[in-house]
C-alpha positions in Angstrom: 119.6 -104.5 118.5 120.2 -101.0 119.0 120.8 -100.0 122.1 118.4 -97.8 124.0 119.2 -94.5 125.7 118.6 -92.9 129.0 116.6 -90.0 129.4 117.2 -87.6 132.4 115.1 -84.8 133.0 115.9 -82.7 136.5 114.4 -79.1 138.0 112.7 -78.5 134.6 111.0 -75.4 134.0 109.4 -73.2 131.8 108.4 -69.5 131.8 106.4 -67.3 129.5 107.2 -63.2 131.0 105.0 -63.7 134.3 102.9 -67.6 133.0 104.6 -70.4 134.5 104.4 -73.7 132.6 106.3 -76.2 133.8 107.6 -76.2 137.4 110.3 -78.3 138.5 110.2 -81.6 136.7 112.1 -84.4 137.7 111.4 -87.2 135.1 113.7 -90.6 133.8 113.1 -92.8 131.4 115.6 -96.2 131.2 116.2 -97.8 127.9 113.6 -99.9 126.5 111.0 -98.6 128.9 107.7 -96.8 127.9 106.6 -94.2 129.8 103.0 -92.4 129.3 102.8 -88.7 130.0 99.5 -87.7 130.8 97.5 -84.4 131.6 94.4 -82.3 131.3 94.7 -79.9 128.0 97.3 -77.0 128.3 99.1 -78.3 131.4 102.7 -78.5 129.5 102.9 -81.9 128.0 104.1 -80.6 124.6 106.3 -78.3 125.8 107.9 -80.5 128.0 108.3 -83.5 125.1 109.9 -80.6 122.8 112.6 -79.1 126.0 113.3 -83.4 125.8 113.5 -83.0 122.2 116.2 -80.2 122.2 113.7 -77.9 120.2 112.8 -75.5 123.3 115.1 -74.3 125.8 113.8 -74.5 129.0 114.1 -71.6 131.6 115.7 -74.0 134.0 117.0 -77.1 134.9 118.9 -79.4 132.1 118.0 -83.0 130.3 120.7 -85.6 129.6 120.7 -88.3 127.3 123.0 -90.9 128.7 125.0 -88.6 130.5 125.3 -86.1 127.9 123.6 -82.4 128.2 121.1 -82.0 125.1 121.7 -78.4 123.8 119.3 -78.9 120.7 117.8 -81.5 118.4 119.7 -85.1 117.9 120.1 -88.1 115.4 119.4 -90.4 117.9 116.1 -89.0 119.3 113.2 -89.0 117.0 109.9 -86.8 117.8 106.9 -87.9 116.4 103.7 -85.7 116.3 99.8 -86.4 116.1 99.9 -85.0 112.5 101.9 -87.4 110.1 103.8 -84.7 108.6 104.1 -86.7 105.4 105.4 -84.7 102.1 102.9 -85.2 99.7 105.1 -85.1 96.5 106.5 -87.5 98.1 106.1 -91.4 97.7 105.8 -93.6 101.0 109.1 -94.8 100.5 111.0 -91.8 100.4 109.4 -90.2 102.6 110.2 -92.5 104.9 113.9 -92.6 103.4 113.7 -88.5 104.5 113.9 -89.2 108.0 117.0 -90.6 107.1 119.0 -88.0 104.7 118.2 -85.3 108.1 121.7 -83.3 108.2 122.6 -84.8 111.9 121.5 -88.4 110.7 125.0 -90.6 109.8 125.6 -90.4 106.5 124.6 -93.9 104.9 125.1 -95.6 101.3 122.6 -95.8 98.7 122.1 -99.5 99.5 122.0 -99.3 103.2 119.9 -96.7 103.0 117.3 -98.4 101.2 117.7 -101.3 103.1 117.5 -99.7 106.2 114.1 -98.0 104.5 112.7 -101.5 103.6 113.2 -102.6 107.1 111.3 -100.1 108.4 108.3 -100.5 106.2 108.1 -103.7 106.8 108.1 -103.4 110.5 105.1 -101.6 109.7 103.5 -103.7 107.7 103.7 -100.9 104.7 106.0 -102.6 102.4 103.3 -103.5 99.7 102.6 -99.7 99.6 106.0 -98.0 99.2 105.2 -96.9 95.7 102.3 -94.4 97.1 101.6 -91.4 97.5 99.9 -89.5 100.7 96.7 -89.2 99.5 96.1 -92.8 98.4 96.8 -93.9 102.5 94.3 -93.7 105.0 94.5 -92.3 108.6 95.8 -94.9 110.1 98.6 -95.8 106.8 99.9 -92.2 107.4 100.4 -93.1 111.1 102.1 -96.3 110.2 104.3 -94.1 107.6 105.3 -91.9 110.3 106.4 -94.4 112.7 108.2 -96.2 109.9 110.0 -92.5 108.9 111.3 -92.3 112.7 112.2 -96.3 113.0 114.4 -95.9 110.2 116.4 -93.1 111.6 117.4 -96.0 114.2 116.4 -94.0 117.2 118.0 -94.4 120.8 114.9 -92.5 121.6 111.3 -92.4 120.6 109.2 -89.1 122.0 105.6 -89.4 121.0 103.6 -86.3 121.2 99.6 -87.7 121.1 100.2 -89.8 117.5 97.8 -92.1 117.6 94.7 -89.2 119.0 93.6 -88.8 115.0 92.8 -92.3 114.0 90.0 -94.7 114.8 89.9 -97.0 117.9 90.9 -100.4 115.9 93.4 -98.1 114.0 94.7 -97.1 117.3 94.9 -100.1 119.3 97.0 -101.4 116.4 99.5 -98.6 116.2 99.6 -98.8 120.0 100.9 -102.8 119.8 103.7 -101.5 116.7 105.0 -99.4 119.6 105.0 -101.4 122.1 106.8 -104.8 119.1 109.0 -101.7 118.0 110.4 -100.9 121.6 110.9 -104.5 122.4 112.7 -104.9 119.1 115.0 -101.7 119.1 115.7 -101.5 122.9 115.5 -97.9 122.8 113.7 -96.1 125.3 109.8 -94.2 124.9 107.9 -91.4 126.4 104.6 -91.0 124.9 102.6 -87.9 125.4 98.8 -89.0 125.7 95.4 -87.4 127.1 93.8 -91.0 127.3 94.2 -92.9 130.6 93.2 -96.4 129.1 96.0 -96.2 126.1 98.6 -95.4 128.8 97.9 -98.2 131.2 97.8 -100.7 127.8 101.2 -99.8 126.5 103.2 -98.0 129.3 105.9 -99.9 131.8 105.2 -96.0 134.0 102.3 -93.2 133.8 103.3 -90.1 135.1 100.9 -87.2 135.5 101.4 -83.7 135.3 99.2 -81.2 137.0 97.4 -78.3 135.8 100.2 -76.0 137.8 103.1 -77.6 135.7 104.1 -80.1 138.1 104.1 -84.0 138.4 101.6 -85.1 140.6 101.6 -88.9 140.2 103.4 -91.6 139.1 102.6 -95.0 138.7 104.0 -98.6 137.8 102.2 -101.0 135.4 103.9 -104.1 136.4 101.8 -106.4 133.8 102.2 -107.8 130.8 100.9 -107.8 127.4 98.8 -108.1 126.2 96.8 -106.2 128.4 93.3 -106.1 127.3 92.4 -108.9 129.5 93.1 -107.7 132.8 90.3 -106.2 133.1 90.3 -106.0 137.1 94.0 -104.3 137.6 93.8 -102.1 135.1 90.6 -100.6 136.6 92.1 -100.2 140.0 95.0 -97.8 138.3 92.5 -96.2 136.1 90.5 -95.1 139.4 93.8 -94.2 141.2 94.9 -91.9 137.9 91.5 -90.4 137.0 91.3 -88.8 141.1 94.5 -88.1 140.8 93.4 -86.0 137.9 90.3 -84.8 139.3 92.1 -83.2 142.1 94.7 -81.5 140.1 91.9 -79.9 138.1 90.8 -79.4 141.6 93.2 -77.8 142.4 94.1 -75.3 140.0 90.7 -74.2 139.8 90.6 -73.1 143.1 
């Protein structure tokens, strides 16, 4: 089992000339844990997944991966994003073998990488369609494709920026239970970027909010287990605690 990272993120911000985005974020995330970012449109959540990422430099404050500062993009932290991103000259299987070939990825055999490919399709239940192309998958089989593109690279590290927000609800609650087998089964560590309360309390181990102003203005534990569909009661309880939570943030910066 690989084994998962740790994810530091301290005095984060972010400024545009005189906007502020992000202001002071404090955020951790342990290996093999989930943890849900949510927040009203606009308030930073992207930005902050891509300053994780490596991809933006933040105006302040630092992230660490195990210890280590993170100065720009890495083999062991994948990014995925709503849109697949699948190349569509491109068969399933290599595309997913792309994620793989990237020039900070280890450089692997022919045989181990294809192996390592085959493993990941399988994971997601995509091996009888390696042969295909883009266009003969639907929503949800380019989701699946993704994930299987950033599981092969082996992450340490999984940042999700809203991939599931295109597909259909069964679709969805699906890919949300891949995650969640994926996580268990690689040890490495998650932060999923999400607009929807109720996919956040059914995967995530934490929620965290952040407020319209840029900040975090919540944080919560989901100390239950899955399969969570059931719990009807205790979920409802956070959901109520999260959505005022919200409500007052938007409160807030509207005033």
């Amino acid at each position: 089992m690989t084994r998962g990272a740790h994810i530091d993120a301290s005095g984060i911000t972010l400024r545009y000339q005189t906007r502020s985005v992000l202001n002071g974020i404090d955020l951790s995330v342990a290996p093999g844990e989930l943890v849900a970012l949510l927040g009203p449109s606009g308030c930073g959540k992207s930005s902050l997944l891509r300053i994780i990422a490596g991809l933006t430099r933040p105006s302040s404050g630092s992230v660490r991966v195990d210890g280590e500062p993170v100065s720009g993009p890495r083999s062991d932290v994948a990014l995925a994003f709503q849109d697949p991103c699948l190349l569509p000259w491109l068969t399933v299987e290599r595309n997913v073998a792309f994620g793989v070939t990237f020039s900070r990825q280890p450089r692997l055999s022919r045989v181990g990488r294809k192996a390592r490919v085959t493993r990941a399709l399988e994971a997601v239940g995509l091996a009888h369609a390696r042969g295909w192309l883009p266009a003969q998958l639907s929503g949800g089989m380019a989701q699946r494709a993704a994930l299987a593109r950033s599981l092969a690279r082996k992450p340490r590290a999984l940042l999700l920026d809203e991939p599931f927000g295109a597909v259909d609800e069964v679709t969805r609650a699906d890919m949300q239970q891949l995650l969640i087998e994926a996580i268990r089964r690689t040890g490495a560590c998650a932060l999923l970027v999400t607009h929807d309360i109720d996919e956040a309390l059914l995967v995530a181990d934490r929620i965290v909010l952040l407020g319209n102003r840029g900040s975090l203005v919540g944080r919560w534990s989901v100390d239950l287990p899955h399969p969570r569909q059931t719990q009807i009661r205790s979920l409802g309880e956070l959901r109520i605690s999260i959505l005022q939570a919200l409500q007052n943030s938007i409160s807030e910066a509207a005033a």
